[in-house]
ZAMARGU-4260 file (C-alpha; in steps of 0.2 Angstrom, whole numbers, plus 5000, padded with zeros to 4 digits):
<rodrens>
0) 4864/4843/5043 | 4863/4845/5024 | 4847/4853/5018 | 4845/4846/4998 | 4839/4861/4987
5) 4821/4858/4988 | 4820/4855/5005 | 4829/4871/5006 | 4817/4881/4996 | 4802/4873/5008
10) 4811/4879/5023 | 4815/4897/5018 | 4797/4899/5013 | 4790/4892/5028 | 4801/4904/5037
15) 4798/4919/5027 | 4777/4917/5029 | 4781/4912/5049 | 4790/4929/5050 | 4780/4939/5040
20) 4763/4933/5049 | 4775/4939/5067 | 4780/4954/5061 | 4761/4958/5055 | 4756/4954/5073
25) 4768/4967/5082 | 4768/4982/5068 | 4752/4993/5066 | 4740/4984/5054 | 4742/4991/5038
30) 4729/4997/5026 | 4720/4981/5015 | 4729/4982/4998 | 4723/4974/4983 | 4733/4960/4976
35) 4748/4965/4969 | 4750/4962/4949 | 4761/4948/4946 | 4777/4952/4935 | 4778/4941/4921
40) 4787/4925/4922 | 4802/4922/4914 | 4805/4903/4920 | 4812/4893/4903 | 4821/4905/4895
45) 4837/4903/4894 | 4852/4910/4907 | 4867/4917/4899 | 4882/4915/4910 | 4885/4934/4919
50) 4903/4929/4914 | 4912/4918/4901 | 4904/4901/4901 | 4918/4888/4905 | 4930/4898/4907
55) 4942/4894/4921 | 4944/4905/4936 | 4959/4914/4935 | 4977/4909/4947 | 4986/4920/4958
60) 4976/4929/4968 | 4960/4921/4966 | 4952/4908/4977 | 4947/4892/4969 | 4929/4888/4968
65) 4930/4875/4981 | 4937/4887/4995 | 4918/4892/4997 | 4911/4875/5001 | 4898/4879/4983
70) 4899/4858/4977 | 4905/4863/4958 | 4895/4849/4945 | 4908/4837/4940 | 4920/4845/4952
75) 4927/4856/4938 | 4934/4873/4943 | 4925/4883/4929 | 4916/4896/4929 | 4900/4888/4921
80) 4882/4895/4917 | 4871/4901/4931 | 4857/4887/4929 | 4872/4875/4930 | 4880/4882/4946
85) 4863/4883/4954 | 4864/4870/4968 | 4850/4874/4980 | 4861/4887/4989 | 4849/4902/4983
90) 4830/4903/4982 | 4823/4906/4963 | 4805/4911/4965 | 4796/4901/4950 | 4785/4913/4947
95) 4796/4929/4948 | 4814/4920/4944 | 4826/4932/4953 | 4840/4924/4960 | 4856/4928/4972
100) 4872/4918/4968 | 4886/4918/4979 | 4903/4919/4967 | 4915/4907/4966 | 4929/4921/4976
105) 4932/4926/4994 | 4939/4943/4992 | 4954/4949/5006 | 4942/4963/5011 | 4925/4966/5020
110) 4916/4978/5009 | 4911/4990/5020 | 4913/5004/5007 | 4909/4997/4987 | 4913/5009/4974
115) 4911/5004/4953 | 4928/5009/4945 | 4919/5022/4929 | 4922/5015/4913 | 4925/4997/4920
120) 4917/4983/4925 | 4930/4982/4942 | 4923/4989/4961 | 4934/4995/4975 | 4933/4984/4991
125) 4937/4995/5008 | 4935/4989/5025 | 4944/4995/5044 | 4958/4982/5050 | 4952/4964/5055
130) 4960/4948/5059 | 4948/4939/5052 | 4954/4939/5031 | 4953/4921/5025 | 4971/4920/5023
135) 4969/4923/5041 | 4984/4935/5041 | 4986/4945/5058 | 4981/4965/5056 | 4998/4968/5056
140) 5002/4987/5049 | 5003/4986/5032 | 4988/4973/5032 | 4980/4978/5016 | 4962/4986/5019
145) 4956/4989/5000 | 4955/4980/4985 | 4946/4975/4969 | 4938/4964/4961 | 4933/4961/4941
150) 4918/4954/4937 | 4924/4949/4920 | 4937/4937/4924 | 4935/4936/4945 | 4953/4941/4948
155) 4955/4950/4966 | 4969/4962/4967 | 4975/4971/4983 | 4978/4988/4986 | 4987/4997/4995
160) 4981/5014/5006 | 4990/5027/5014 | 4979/5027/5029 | 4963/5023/5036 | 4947/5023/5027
165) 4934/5017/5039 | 4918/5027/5039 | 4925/5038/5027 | 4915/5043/5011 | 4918/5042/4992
170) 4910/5045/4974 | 4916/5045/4959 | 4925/5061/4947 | 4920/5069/4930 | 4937/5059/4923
175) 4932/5040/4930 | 4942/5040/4948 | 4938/5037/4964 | 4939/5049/4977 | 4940/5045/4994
180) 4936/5058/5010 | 4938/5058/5029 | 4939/5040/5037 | 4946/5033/5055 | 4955/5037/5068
185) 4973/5028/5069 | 4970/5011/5071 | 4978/4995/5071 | 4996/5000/5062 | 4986/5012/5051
190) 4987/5033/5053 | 4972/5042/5056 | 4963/5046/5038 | 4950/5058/5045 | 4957/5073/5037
195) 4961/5064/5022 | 4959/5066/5003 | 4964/5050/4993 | 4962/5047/4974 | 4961/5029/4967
200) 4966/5028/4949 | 4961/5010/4940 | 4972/5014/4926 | 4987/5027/4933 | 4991/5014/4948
205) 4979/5000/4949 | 4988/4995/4967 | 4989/5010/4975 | 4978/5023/4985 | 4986/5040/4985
210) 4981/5053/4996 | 4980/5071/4988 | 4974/5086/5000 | 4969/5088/5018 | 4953/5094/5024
215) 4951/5108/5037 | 4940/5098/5047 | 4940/5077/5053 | 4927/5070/5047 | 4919/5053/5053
220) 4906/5048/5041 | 4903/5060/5027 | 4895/5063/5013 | 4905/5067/4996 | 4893/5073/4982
225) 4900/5074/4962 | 4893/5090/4958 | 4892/5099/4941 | 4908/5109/4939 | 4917/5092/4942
230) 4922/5098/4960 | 4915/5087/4975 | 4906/5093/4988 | 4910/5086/5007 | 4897/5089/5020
235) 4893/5082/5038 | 4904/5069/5048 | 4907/5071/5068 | 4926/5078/5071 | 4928/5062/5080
240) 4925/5045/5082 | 4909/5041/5089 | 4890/5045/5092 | 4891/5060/5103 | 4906/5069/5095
245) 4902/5086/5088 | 4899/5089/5071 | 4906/5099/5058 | 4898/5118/5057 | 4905/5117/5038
250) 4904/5108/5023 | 4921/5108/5011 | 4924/5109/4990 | 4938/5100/4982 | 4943/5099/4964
255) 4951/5086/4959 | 4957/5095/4944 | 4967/5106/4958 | 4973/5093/4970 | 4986/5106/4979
260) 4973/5118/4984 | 4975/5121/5002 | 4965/5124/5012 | 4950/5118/5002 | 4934/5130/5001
265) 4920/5130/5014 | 4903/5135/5019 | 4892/5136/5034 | 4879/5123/5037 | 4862/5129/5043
270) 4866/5130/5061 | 4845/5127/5064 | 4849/5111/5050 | 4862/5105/5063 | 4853/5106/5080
275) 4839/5097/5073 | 4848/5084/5065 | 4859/5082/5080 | 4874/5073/5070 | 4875/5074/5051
280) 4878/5057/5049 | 4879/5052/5029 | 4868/5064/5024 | 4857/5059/5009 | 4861/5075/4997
285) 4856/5074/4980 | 4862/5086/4965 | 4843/5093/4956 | 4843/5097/4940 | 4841/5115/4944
290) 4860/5116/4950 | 4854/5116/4969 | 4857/5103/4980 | 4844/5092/4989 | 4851/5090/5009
295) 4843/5078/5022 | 4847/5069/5037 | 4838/5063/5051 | 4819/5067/5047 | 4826/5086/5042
300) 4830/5094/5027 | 4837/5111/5014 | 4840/5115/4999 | 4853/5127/4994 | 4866/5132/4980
305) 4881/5119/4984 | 4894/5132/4976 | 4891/5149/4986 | 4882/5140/5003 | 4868/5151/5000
310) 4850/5142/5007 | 4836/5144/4998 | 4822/5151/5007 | 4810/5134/5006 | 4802/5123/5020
315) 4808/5105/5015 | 4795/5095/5022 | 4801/5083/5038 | 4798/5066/5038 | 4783/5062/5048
320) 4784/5049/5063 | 4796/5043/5073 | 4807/5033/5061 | 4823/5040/5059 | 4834/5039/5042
325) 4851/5041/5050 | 4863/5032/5060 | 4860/5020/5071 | 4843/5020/5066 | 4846/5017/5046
330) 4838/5020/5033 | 4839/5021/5016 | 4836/5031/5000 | 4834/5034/4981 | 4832/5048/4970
335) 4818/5041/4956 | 4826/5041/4939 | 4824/5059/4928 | 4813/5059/4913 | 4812/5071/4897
340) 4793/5068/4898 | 4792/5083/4909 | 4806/5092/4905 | 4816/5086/4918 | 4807/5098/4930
345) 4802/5083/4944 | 4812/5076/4957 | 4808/5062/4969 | 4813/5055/4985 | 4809/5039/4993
350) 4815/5035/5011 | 4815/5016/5014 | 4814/5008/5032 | 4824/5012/5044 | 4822/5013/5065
355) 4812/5021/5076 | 4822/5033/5087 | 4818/5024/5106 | 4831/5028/5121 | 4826/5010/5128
360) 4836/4994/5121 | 4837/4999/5103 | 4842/4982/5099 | 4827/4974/5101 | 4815/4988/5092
365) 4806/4981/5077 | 4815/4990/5061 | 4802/5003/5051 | 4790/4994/5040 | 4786/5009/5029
370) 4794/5018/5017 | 4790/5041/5013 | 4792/5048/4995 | 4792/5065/4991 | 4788/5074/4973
375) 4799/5091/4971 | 4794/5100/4955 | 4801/5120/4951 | 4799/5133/4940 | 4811/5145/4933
380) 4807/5165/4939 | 4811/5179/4928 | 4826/5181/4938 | 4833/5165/4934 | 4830/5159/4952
385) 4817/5144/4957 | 4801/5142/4964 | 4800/5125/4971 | 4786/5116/4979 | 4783/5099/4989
390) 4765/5101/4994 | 4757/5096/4982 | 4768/5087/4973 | 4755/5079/4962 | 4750/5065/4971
395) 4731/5069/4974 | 4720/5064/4988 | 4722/5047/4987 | 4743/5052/4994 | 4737/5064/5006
400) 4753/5062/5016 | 4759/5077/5028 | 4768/5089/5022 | 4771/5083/5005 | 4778/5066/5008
405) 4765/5051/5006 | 4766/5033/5018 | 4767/5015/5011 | 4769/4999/5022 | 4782/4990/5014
410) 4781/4969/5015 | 4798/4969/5026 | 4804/4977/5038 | 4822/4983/5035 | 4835/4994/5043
415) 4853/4996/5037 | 4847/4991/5021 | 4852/4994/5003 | 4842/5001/4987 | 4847/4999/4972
420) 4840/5010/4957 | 4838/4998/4940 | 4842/5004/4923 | 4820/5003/4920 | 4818/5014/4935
425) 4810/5003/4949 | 4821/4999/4963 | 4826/4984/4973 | 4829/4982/4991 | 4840/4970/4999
430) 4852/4969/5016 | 4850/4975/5032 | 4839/4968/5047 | 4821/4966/5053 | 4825/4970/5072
435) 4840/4982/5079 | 4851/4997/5074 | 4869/4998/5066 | 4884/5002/5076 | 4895/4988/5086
440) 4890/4981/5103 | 4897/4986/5118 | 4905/4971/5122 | 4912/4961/5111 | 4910/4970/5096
445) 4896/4959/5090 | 4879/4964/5080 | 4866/4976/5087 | 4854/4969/5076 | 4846/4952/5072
450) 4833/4941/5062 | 4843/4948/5044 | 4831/4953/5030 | 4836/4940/5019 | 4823/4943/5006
455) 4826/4955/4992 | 4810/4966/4988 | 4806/4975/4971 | 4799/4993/4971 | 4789/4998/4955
460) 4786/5018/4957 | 4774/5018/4943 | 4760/5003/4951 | 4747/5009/4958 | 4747/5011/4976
465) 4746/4996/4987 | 4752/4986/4973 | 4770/4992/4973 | 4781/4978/4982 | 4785/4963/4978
470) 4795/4954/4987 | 4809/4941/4979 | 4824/4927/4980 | 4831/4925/4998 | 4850/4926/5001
475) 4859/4914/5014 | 4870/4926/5018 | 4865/4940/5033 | 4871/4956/5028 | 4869/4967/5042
480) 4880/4982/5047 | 4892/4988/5034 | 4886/4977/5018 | 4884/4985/5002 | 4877/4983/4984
485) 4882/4990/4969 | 4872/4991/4951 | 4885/4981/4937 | 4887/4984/4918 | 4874/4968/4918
490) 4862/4976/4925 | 4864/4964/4940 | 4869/4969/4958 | 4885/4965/4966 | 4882/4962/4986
495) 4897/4962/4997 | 4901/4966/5018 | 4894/4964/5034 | 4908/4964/5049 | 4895/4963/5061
500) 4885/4948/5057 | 4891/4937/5072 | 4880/4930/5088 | 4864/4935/5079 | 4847/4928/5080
505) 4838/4923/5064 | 4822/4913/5060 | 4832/4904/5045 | 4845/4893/5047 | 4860/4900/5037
510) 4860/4887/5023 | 4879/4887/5013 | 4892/4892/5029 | 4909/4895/5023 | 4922/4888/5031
515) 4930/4907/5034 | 4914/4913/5039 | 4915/4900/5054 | 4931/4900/5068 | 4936/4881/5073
520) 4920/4881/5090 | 4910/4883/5074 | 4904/4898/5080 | 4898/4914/5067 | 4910/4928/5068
525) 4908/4943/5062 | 4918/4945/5046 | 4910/4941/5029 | 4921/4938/5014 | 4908/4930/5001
530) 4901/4940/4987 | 4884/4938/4978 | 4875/4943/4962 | 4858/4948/4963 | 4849/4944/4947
535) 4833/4956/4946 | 4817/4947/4936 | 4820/4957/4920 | 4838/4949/4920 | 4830/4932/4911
540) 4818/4940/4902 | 4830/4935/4886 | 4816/4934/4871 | 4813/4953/4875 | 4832/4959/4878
545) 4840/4972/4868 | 4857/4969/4863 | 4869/4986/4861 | 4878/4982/4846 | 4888/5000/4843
550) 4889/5017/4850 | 4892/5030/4834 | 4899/5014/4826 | 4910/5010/4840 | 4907/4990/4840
555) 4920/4987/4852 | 4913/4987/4872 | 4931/4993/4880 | 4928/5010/4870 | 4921/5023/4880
560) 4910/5037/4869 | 4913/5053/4872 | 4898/5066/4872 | 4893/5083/4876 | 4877/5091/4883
565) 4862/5090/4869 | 4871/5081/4856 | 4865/5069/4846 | 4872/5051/4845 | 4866/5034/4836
570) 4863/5016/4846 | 4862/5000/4833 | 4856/4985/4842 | 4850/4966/4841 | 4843/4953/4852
575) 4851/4945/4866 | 4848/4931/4858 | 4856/4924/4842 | 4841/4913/4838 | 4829/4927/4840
580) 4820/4932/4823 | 4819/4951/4819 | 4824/4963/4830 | 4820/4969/4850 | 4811/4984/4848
585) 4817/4997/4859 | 4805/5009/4866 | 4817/5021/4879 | 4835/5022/4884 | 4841/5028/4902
590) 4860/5033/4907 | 4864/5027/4924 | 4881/5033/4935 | 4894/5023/4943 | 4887/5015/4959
595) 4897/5020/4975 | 4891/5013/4993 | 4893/5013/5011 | 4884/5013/5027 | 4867/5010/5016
600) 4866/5025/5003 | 4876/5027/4986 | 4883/5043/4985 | 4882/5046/4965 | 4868/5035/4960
605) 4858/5043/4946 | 4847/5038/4932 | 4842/5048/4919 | 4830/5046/4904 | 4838/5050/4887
610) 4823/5059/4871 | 4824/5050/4857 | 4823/5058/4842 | 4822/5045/4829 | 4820/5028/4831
615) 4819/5011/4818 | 4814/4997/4826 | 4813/4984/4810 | 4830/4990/4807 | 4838/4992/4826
620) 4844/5009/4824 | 4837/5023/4837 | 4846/5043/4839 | 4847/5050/4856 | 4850/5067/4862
625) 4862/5068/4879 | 4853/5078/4893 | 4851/5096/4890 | 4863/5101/4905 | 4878/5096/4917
630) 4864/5100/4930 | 4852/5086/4924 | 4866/5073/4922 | 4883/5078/4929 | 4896/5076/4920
635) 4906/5060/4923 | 4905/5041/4916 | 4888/5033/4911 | 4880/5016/4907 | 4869/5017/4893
640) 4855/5006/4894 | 4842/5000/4880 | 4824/4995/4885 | 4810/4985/4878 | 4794/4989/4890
645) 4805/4986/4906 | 4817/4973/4901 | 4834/4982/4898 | 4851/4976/4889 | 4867/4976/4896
650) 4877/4992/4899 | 4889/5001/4887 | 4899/5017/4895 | 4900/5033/4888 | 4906/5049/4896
655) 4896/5065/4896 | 4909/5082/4896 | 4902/5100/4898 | 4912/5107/4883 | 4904/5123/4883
660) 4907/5127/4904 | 4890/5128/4907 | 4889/5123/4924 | 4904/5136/4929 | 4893/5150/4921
665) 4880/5148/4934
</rodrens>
């Protein structure tokens, strides 16, 4: 049956209230909250295309835009304006105006693992083996599992890898790689990558993974952390495949600047850490601007100095209840961006949905409705050590949560799902499901987890309480277990993934099939090969959109500026749009890393608020000072982002280099 665009739009909001008012009647009855305040609507402002307007898609490799089943107006394969592509297939809220658009290219690989090349506007695609590539080509060894895809002209190249990258982790390095740690077991043709180190270099050898050092432990789902001195911290993963396999008792150091170092560095973990966590699946770690490093898994938590594998002797606050952050019940998180306002001396963590931890049909238990954020705040001693503290945390007694993290009811329920940190600092939430866990079934291989979380939902940190979700555009694509979403040079958010998206129940009808996401009983299987772009609300606010026009002078885009640590540099800018009188004004300026994703948490996202020390807004000129520290903003590859009120421009890169060694004198 075809469902025309309006009718389509009626449906999926029918749905959505239908759901919503079920959900409401099985979950806890939360608190009354006020309305929430409307964000401003951008509906008439013009769209500029996210790529070249009429520019044809590019051969070779590419799929033509009809391969998708997407009706193209006047049947031209081009890749036109979003408001002209827009054909009922996604669901633009009038009053909020954030859409998802599915792209006009079926990549050769699930992206289970999504990693932004730094420097570029390309992301890594990795997957395990499948039969189900849309050249339907057989897992045959040698079956590529990797590859990438530009945004700027669409063209998808493959890639080759040395061995299995399933459940592996990755981030990015000081120098603009990719580094790739642990994986899968041998399967389907490829060897066993549990052990392994592999480096991707976009510009050495665009084609090619190559693997570089060994670890002294497997590891199945770890977590790799970019850490000031440029060297990478790898910590948690089971030693085998599987929940129930043992953990690993250490966490490992490489440095990519000393490939051949054998065996790598390695600490104890906190063997108390390890028997309450159980399995130290993904960890969410995050690097503080102190030089510690923020470890947490499960509902458990330490701090300690990543380098030495000292703990400090603090009580991280556990997360209250019974909803678990980890897998198969998962969750996911942010770090909230870091501002100069106060010095850089606060840190906070949010915990978004995930799954209560049952013994008793997991499947069919109601995802977590609420989300737990923590504030961090330290002083530096006379010794040059920290005091930290979470229990006050400066909420007041309106937070009052336990032990320092405070409750929200979120307007979704949502495990395996994404977050996304924006350029402004608020956050948007999308993937995942309303009901289940991750992991495969037992037979078959298909989803644990139905009724997908179609809707995206916005998270403003600075609202008042009870007025911070909203919730946004639907997608028509489920992105259940193993999708992903990466932050793009536009500001945007690419969405890729789900291999286990097959046999599942939904309360909407899945509007725009491919014909690859469909074998010939018409039946859903589980490989999904269609990519989307999430455009936030700010996107089309284009009346109030800075436009970066040189970096030191730099006008051209494809150079990248390099910076030290509290050195000045100079922004010029325009409007977004030529007709536009006068100039944007500007009135702050964030940094934000290179996104890299898997299993629902990115590994190096991190934004960071730059002082301005000067600024012109009649004539579009503002100077910035870089963050004081390596420890506040490691060194590695930046967006730099301008920003009227919340409305940001699009990205140039930069690349921030400790030139003095600071963080190797800590």
């Amino acid at each position: 049956m075809t469902i025309r665009p309006l009718a389509a739009l009626l449906l999926l909001g029918l749905m959505q209230v239908l759901h919503v008012a079920s959900v409401n009647a099985l979950s806890p009855s939360p608190s009354p909250r006020p309305p929430p305040t409307p964000i401003p609507s951008f509906v008439g402002s013009p769209s500029p295309p996210p790529f070249a307007a009429g520019q044809p898609v590019s051969s070779g490799a590419v799929v033509p835009l009809q391969a998708t089943g997407i009706v193209v107006p006047n049947g031209q394969s081009t890749v036109a304006p979003l408001n002209q592509r827009f054909v009922g297939v996604q669901n633009i809220n009038p009053q909020i105006n954030s859409a998802y658009e599915i792209l006009p290219v079926l990549t050769n690989i699930v992206a289970v693992h999504l990693s932004q090349v730094p420097g570029s506007n390309t992301y890594l695609y990795m997957e395990r083996p499948s039969g189900y590539h849309p050249n339907m080509s057989p897992p045959i060894p040698g079956n590529l599992i990797a590859g990438t895809l530009n945004l700027d002209d669409l063209q998808w190249t493959g890639v080759v890898s040395p061995d299995g990258l399933f459940c592996s982790g990755h981030t990015v390095t000081a120098t603009g790689k990719v580094v790739i740690v642990g994986g899968h077991q041998l399967n389907a043709g490829y060897p066993s990558g549990m052990a392994s180190v592999r480096i991707f270099d976009l510009q050495a050898d665009p084609t090619h993974l190559i693997k570089v050092a060994n670890l002294s432990w497997n590891r199945w789902y770890p977590s790799p952390t970019l850490l000031p001195t440029g060297r990478v911290l790898i910590m948690g993963g089971t030693q085998a495949v599987g929940a129930g396999s043992k953990s690993n008792p250490t966490y490992e150091i490489f440095d990519p600047s000393n490939p051949t170092q054998n065996p790598l560095p390695q600490f104890n973990v906190d063997p108390t850490y390890l028997k309450n966590v159980k399995q130290n699946y993904y960890p969410f770690n995050y690097e503080l601007p102190t030089g510690d490093l923020f470890n947490f898994c499960s509902r458990y938590g330490r701090i300690l100095v990543p380098e030495t594998g000292v703990y400090r002797n603090v009580a991280v606050p556990s997360r209250p209840g019974v909803i678990n952050a980890q897998f198969p019940y998962t969750a996911t998180s942010v770090m909230l961006p870091l501002r100069p306002e106060n010095n850089y001396t606060l840190a906070e963590f949010i915990i978004f949905g995930g799954a209560p931890q049952v013994g008793y049909q997991p499947e069919f238990t109601l995802a977590g409705r609420i989300s737990h954020r923590m504030r961090l705040r330290w002083n530096q001693t006379a010794n040059g050590s920290y005091s930290y503290d979470f229990q006050d945390g400066g909420w007041g007694e309106e937070w009052g949560g336990p032990g320092g993290w405070a409750q929200e009811d979120m307007d979704i329920a949502r495990v395996m799902g994404d977050a996304t940190l924006l350029p402004n600092g608020d956050v948007i939430l999308l993937n995942g499901a309303q009901e289940g866990v991750a992991g495969d079934a037992a037979v078959g291989g298909g989803a644990r987890a139905n009724y997908p979380a179609l809707w995206a939902q916005l998270y403003q940190p600075d609202m008042p309480r009870g007025q911070r979700y909203t919730t946004l555009a639907a997608s028509t694509i489920a992105r259940h277990y193993h999708s992903t979403a990466v932050l793009t040079t536009s500001g945007t958010i690419l969405v890729a993934g789900c291999d286990r998206c097959g046999n599942l129940l939904s309360d909407v009808d899945f509007l725009v099939p491919s014909r690859f996401m469909m074998n010939p009983d018409r039946q859903y299987i589980k490989a999904e090969y269609r990519s989307e772009i999430f455009y936030p609300p700010y996107f089309y606010d284009m009346a109030n959109k800075p436009r970066i026009i040189t970096l030191n002078g730099d006008t051209s885009p494809s150079n990248v500026l390099v910076l030290g640590y509290n050195e000045a540099f100079i922004v010029s800018w325009g409007s977004e749009l030529a007709n536009t009188t006068g100039v944007t004004p500007v009135t702050s300026v964030s940094i934000v890393a290179a996104s890299s994703t898997t299993h629902s948490f990115n590994f190096n996202q991190r934004v960071v608020f730059l002082p301005m020390t000067n600024i012109d807004n009649r004539a579009g000129v503002v100077r910035l000072l870089t963050p004081p520290n390596p420890f506040v903003a490691v060194p590695q590859y930046y967006m730099v982002f301008l920003l009227n009120g919340k409305t940001y421009s699009r990205g140039r890169w930069i690349q921030l280099v400790d030139k003095a060694g600071v963080a190797n004198m800590k």
